[in-house]
N, C-alpha and C positions, 0 to 999 in steps of 0.2 A: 624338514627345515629345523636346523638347531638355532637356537635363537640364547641358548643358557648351556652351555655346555665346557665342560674342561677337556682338552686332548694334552694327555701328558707328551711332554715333549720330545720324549725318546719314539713316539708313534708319529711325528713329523715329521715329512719326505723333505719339504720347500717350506723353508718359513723366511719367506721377504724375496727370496732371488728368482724375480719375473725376470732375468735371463735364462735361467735353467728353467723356467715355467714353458717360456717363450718357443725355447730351444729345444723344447722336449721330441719331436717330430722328428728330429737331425738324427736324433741319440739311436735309432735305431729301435724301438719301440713298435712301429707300425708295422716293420717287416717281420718282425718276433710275433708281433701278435696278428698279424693275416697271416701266416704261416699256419700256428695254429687252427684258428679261424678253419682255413684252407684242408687241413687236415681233419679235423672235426667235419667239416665238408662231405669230403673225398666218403670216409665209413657211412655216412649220411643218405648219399648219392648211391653208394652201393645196396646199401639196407635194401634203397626205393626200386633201384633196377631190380635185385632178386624179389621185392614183395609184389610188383607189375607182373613180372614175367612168370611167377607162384601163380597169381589170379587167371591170367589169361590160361595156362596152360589145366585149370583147375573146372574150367568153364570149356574148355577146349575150341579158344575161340582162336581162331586158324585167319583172321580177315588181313590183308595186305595192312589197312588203319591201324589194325594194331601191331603188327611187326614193325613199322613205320614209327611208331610214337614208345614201341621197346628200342630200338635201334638209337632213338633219339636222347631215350636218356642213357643208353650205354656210352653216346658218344659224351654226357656231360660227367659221365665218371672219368672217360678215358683222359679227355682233357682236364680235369682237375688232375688225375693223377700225375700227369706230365709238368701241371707247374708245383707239385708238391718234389719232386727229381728234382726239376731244371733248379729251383730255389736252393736245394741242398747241393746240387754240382758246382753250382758257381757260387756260391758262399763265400765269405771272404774272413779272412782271419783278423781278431780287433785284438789280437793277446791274449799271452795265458793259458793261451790253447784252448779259449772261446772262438769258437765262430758263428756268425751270424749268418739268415739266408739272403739270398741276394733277391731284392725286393720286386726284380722287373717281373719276371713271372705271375708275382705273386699281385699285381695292383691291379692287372682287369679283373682278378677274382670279385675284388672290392665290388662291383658293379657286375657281375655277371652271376654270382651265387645270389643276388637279390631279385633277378628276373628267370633264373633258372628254376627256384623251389617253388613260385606259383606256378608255375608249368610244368613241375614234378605232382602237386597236388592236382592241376587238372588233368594230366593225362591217367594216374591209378583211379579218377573218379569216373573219366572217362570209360577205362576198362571195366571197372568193378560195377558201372554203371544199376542197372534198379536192382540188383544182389548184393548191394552194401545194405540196403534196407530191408529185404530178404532173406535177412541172417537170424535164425530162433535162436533165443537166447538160453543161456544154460536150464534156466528153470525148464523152460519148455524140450530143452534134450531129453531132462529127467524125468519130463512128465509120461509115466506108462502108457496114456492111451495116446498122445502125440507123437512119442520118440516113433513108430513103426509106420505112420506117414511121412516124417521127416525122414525117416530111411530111406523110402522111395521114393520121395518126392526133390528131396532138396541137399539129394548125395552131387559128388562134383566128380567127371568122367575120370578117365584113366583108373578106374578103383578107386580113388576119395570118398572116405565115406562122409555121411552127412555132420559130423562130429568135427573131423581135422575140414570141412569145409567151411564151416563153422567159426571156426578157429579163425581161419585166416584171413576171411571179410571181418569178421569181428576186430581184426588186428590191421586190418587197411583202413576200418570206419573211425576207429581210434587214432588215424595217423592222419587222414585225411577229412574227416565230417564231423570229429568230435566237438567239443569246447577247447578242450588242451590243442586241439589241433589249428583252431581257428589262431591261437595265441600266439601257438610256433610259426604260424604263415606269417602274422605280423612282425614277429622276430624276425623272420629272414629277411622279408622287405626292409627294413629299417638299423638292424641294429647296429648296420657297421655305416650307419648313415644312409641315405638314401641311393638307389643305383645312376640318378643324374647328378648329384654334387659328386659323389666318385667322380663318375666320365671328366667331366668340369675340372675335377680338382688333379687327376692323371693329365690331362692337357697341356693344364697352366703350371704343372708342376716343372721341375728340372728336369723333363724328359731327354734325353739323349736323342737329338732327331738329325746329327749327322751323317748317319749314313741314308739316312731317306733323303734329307738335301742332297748327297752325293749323287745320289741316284739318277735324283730328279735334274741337277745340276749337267750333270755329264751327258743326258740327253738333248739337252738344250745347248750341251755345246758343240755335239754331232752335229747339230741343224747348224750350226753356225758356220761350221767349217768347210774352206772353198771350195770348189770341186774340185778334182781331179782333173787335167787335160788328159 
């Protein structure tokens, strides 16, 4: 709260014009910045599939559940990736030889990267399940009479030794069980607003829902139409 403060006036976006405050939403702003958003995303989603699919295969854990629950988040990369395309394909040009992305793609993200990343977090907890707490920490790597237990005890299959296994619950527990982690989950539920005022506000928004009327339209007018003799 500034309650005593000077903003010199050349650091001033709006001073007085709640039109252009008002209007800000039109300007193109929210497709520029869920774009990013969106993309920021996308490298995000991919990190989680390759650090899921690192643990399981590190564990060698072969179960249908977890092919199921890798599969699932391959497919919320795949689908992000496509509205990170579709928004730069159909982009429209504002001048200049700026162009902006085109926003439709990009608006279920708003609402769907906010139920997608707690279920990116539960599913690597899932996997990495009581070996996220079963990770010795470096002290104890280095410790001489413990490191040649942890060798045999708590190496990870295909050749991983206990070291680079180490490593990489270490780096799943940090992403998913940490404090920093618990912050970044919060983030992603909330920060681009919650995932139901999205839904709500994609709705009510100026959606384009003529060809779904058409759709629905032209069916209802087969039904109507006389028979045939």
């Amino acid at each position: 709260m500034f309650d005593d403060v000077l903003v010199p006036h050349d650091r001033v976006f709006i001073d007085g014009r709640t039109d252009v405050y008002n209007g800000i939403r039109e300007s193109g702003i929210v497709e520029n910045l869920t774009n990013q958003t969106t993309i920021r995303a996308l490298t995000k989603l991919e990190f989680s599939y390759g650090l899921a699919t690192r643990l399981a295969e590190t564990i060698n854990d072969q179960s249908p559940a977890t092919h199921e629950m890798l599969g699932e988040l391959l497919a919320y990369v795949e689908v992000t990736r496509s509205a990170v395309l579709q928004s730069a394909a159909h982009g429209r040009h504002v001048g200049d030889g700026v162009w902006f992305p085109d926003p439709r793609p990009l608006v279920p993200m708003r609402s769907l990267l906010a139920t997608w990343f707690p279920r990116v977090a539960e599913i690597i907890t899932l996997i990495g399940s009581h070996n996220l707490l079963a990770t010795p920490t470096r002290w104890q790597l280095d410790n001489v009479e413990l490191r040649p237990l942890l060798d045999e005890l708590l190496h990870g299959a295909n050749g991983i030794d206990a070291e680079a296994r180490a490593a990489l619950f270490r780096l799943a527990w940090d992403f998913v069980g940490s404090g920093l982690a618990g912050r970044n989950l919060l983030y992603e539920r909330f920060y681009l607003t919650s995932a139901t005022r999205n839904r709500i506000t994609a709705h009510l928004s100026n959606a384009d829902r003529s060809r779904a009327y058409a759709l629905v339209d032209n069916i209802l007018a087969a039904g109507r139409a006389p028979a045939a003799d």
